[in-house]
N, C-alpha and C positions, 0 to 999 in steps of 0.2 A: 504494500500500500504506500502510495508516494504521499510527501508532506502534506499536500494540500487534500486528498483524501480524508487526513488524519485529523489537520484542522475539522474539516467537515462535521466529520463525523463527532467528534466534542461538541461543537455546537450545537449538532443536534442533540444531543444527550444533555444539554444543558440548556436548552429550550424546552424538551420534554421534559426536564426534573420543575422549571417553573412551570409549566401545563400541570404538571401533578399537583404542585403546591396549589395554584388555583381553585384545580377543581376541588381538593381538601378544603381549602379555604374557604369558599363560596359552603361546603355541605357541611361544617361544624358549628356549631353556635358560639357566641360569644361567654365567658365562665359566668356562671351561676353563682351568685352569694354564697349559698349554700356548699359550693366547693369548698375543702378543707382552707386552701392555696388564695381564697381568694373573700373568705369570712371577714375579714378586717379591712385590707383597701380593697375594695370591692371595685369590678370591672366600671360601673358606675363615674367610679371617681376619676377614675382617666380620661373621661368625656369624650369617647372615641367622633360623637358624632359632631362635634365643635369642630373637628379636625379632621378638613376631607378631601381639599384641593393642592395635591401634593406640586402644581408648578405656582402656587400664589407664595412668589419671594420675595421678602423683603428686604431693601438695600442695605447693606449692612451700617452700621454707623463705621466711621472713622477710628481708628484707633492704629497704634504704634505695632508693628507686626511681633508676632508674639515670641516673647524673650526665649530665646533659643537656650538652652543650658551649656555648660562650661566643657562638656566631655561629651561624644559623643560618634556611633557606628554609622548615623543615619540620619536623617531629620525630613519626613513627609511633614506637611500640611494641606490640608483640607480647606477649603470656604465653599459651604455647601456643598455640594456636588461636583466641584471642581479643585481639581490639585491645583496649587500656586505653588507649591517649592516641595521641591524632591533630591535630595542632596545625599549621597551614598560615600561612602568614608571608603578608605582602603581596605579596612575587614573586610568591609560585605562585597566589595567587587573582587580582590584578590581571591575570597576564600569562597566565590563564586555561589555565594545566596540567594536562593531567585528573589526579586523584589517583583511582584507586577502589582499596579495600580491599576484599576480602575472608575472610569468615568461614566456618567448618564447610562447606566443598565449597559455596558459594553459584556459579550459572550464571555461565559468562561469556558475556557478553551484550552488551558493548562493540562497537564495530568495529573498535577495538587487537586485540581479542582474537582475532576472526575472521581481522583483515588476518593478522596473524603467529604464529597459533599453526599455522596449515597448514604455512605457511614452515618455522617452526622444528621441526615433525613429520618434516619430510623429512632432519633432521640427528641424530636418533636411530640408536644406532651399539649399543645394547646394552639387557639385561634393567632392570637401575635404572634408565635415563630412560623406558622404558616407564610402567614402574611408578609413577614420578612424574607423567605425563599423564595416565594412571589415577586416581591416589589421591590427586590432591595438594589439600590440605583448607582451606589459608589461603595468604594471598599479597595480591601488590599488584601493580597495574595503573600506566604511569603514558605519558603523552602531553605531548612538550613542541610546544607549536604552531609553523608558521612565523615564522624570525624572532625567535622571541623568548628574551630570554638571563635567568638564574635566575643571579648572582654567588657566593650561598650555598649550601651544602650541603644539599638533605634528605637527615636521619638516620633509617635505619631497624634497630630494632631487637627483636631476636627471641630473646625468652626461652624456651626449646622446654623442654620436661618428659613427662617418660613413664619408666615402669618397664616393662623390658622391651617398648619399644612404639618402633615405627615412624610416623616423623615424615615428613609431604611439605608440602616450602614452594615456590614458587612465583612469581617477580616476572620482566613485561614491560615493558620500557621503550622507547621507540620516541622519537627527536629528531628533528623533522623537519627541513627544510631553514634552514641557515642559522641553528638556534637555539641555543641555550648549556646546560648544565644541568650540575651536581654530583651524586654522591649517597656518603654514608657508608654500610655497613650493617656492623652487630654480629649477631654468630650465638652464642649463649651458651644455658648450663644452669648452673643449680647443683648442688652437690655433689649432693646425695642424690637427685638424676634419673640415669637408665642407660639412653639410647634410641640409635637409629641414624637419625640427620635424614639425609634424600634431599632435596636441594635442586636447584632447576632455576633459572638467571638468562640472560635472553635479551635481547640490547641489540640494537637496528637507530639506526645511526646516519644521518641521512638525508646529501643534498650539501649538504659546505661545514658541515657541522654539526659542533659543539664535544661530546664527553661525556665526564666525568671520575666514574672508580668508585674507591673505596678501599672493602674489603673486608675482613672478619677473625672469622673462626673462631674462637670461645673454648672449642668445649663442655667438658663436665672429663672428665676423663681415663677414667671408665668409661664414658664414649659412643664409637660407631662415627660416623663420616661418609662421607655419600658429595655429591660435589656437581659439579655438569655444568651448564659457561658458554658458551655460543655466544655470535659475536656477528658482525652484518654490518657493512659500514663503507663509505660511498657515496664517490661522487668529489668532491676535497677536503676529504673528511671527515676527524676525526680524533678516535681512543678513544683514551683512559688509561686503565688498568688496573691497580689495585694489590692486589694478592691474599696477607695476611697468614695462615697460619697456626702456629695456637699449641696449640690446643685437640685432643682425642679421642683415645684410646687406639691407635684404628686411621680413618684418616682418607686418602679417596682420591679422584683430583680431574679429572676431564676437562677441559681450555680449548681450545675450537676457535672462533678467527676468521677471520675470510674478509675481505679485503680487495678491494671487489666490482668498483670502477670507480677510473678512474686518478686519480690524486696521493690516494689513500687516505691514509694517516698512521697506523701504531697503536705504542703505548708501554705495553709488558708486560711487570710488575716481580712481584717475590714477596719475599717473603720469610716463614720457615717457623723458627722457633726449637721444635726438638723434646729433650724431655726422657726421662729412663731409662725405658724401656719403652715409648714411642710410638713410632710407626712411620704415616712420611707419604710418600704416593704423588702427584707430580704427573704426567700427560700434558699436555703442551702444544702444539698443534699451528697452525702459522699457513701461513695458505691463502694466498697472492698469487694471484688471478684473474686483474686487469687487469695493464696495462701502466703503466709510471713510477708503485708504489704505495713505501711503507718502510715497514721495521719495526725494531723496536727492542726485545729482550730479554731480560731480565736478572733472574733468581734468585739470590740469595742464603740461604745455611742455617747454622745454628750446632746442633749437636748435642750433647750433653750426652754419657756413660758409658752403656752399653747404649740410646741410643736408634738407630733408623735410618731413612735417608730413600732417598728414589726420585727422581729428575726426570730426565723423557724429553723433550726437548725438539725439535722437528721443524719446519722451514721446509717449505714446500711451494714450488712457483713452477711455475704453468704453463704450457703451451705459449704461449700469446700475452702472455706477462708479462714482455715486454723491458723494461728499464733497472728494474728492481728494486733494489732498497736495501734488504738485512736481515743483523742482526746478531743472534744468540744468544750469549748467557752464563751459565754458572752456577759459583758458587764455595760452595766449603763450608769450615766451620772445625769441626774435632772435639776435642770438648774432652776425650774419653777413650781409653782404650787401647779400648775394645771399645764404642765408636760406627762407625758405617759409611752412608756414603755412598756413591750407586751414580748417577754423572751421565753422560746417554746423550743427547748434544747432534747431529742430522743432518739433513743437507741431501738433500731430494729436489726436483734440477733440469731444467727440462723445456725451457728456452729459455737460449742460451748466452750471450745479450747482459745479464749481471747483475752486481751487486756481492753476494756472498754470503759469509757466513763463520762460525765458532759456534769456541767456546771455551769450556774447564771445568778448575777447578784444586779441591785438596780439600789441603788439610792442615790441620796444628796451631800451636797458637799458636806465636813465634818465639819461642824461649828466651832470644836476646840481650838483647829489646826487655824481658822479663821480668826480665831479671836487670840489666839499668840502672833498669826503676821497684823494683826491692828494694832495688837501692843509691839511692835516694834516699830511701828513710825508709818506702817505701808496703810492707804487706806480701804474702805470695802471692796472697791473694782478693783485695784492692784492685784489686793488677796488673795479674790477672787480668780482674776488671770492667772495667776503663779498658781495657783491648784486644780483650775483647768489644765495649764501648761503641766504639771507634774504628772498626774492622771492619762495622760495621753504620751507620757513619754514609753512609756510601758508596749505600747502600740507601735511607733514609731521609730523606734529602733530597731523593730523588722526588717526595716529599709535604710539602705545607703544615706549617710549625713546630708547629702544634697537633696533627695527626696523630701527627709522627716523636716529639714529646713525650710523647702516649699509650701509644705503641709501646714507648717507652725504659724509662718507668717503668713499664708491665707486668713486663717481664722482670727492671728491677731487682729489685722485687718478688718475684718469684718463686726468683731465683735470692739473696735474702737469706734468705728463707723457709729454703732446704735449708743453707744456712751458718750 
């Protein structure tokens, strides 16, 4: 079969995988309240039907292009549906990475994209991720080859805009065996955009293979989100996973990985800082398939006065997944009389030879610790900041000093803003 053949033939298989998705999409209903998954932010609240006209865009405002970080493998950005800067370092072309981008629903046509968009077809659980295989308009592609290790970050960065418009993004990453790779990604709007981004990220980590994600959600606060992470993890593989959010009015989040073959490894952290009137929903769900895999995870929240959060947190462990190793955690701090926090941390065990366990605490700041920094000269907000800041360092030393330093000074930021 000659090249052009082979293109072919990909596109069709990736035109009939969106024909599938459709006609699922169009024959499922939207979730019922009454679903487990969907009992607290209720499909309702995403206001699917406010947001319908996915080419009504609005011009972005003006602004200084977005601070590029100090190291770096890579550096995409996004504005909307279109790439502005796509900048590849010597790792990723030396050590021959595929990077493809795409723009405006362009064919996937890859063999990343055939090998694993079938795979990751069969882990669809609901209308949104439908609807994302369906419509989803821009995205990225990326292949780390065998063997080979990327020390730096690529940063991807996605400036999303629409009024009243539905957003679909997009990205498959596949590490094959025994290779290495980074990646940052920013998810952001400016103020005077109002859309609901559906985001889909699919990680397959190959054996013995290294992948480290930090992730973080900015939109402003009149956008919706919805966003669905799968991810597989081969034997003596191991994923990080750091999933900040901060951003959207109503904002809700599936993570399902699957821990495929034994001495798997995965490290799944959050952290979600929500302010008065946001409301964020995590599902988290971690599959142990094989035998001798671990897991490791841990959320963290800080909620402001009228805001509220959700985190479901669920180990799985199957029948054949003796000597398992997993740990779930989630803690929250409420920084007002009418914030609320709802943490639903559970274990479903199928094999008795395991070490399992989860844990969740939620209160408010300590008034002693408050009232020794006022007796030292600091005043309530000071205090107050320095015990937020202490609280969240716990979290954020997960992550590389340049990260947990963006992360810190966001929220100073914001939280000087309202002071």
């Amino acid at each position: 079969m000659n090249q052009q053949n082979k293109i072919n033939q990909k596109t069709n298989y990736s035109s009939e995988l969106r024909k599938k998705a459709e006609n699922d999409f169009k024959n499922i209903d939207w979730p019922k309240r009454n679903e487990e998954a969907w009992r607290r932010l209720a499909y309702e609240e995403m206001d699917i039907e406010a947001y319908k006209n996915e080419k009504n865009l609005a011009p972005l405002l003006y602004f200084k292009p977005s601070e590029k970080p100090r190291d770096f493998s890579g550096y995409i950005e996004f504005r909307g549906n279109k790439c502005v800067t796509r900048i590849l370092g010597d790792e990723i072309i030396k050590g021959n990475v595929f990077v493809e981008v795409f723009e405006n629903k362009q064919a996937l046509v890859s063999d990343l994209a055939v090998e694993n968009q079938s795979l990751l077809y069969q882990r669809i659980k609901n209308k949104f991720q439908y609807e994302n295989i369906y419509k989803w308009d821009h995205g990225i592609q990326i292949k780390v080859p065998k063997g080979k290790v990327v020390t730096k970050p690529l940063y991807i960065v996605l400036d999303e805009k629409g009024i009243k418009a539905r957003r679909f993004f997009h990205v498959l990453v596949q590490s094959e065996t025994s290779s290495q790779f980074k990646i940052t990604m920013i998810l952001k709007s400016a103020e005077n955009q109002n859309l609901l981004l559906n985001s889909h990220f699919h990680y397959v980590v190959g054996d013995n293979a290294r992948l480290e994600i930090v992730q973080h959600q900015l939109l402003n606060k009149k956008s919706r989100y919805f966003g669905s992470t799968t991810a597989d993890v081969g034997r003596d593989a191991f994923l990080s996973h750091f999933n900040g959010v901060f951003g959207a009015t109503r904002s809700k989040e599936f993570i399902d990985f699957n821990l495929m073959a034994q001495g798997a490894e995965l490290h799944s952290d959050g952290l979600y800082y929500v302010e008065s009137g946001q409301f964020t929903d995590i599902q988290s769900e971690i599959n142990h398939v094989a035998a001798n895999t671990s897991s490791r995870t841990f959320y963290k929240g800080v909620l402001e006065n009228q805001a509220r959060s959700v985190y479901q947190g669920l180990i799985h462990v199957g029948k054949t997944a003796e000597n398992t190793d997993a740990y779930l955690t989630n803690k929250n701090l409420l920084l007002g009389h009418e914030a609320r926090a709802d943490s639903i941390p559970s274990l479903d065990i199928k094999n008795n030879n395991v070490k399992c366990s989860h844990g969740s605490t939620t209160g408010k700041i300590n008034q002693d610790q408050l009232f020794y920094l006022e007796s030292r000269g600091f005043s309530e907000s000071e205090a107050q900041e320095l015990l937020v800041l202490a609280y969240l360092n716990e979290i954020t030393k997960k992550i590389d000093d340049q990260e947990a330093a963006w992360i810190l000074n966001k929220i100073q930021k914001r939280r000087k803003v309202r002071s």
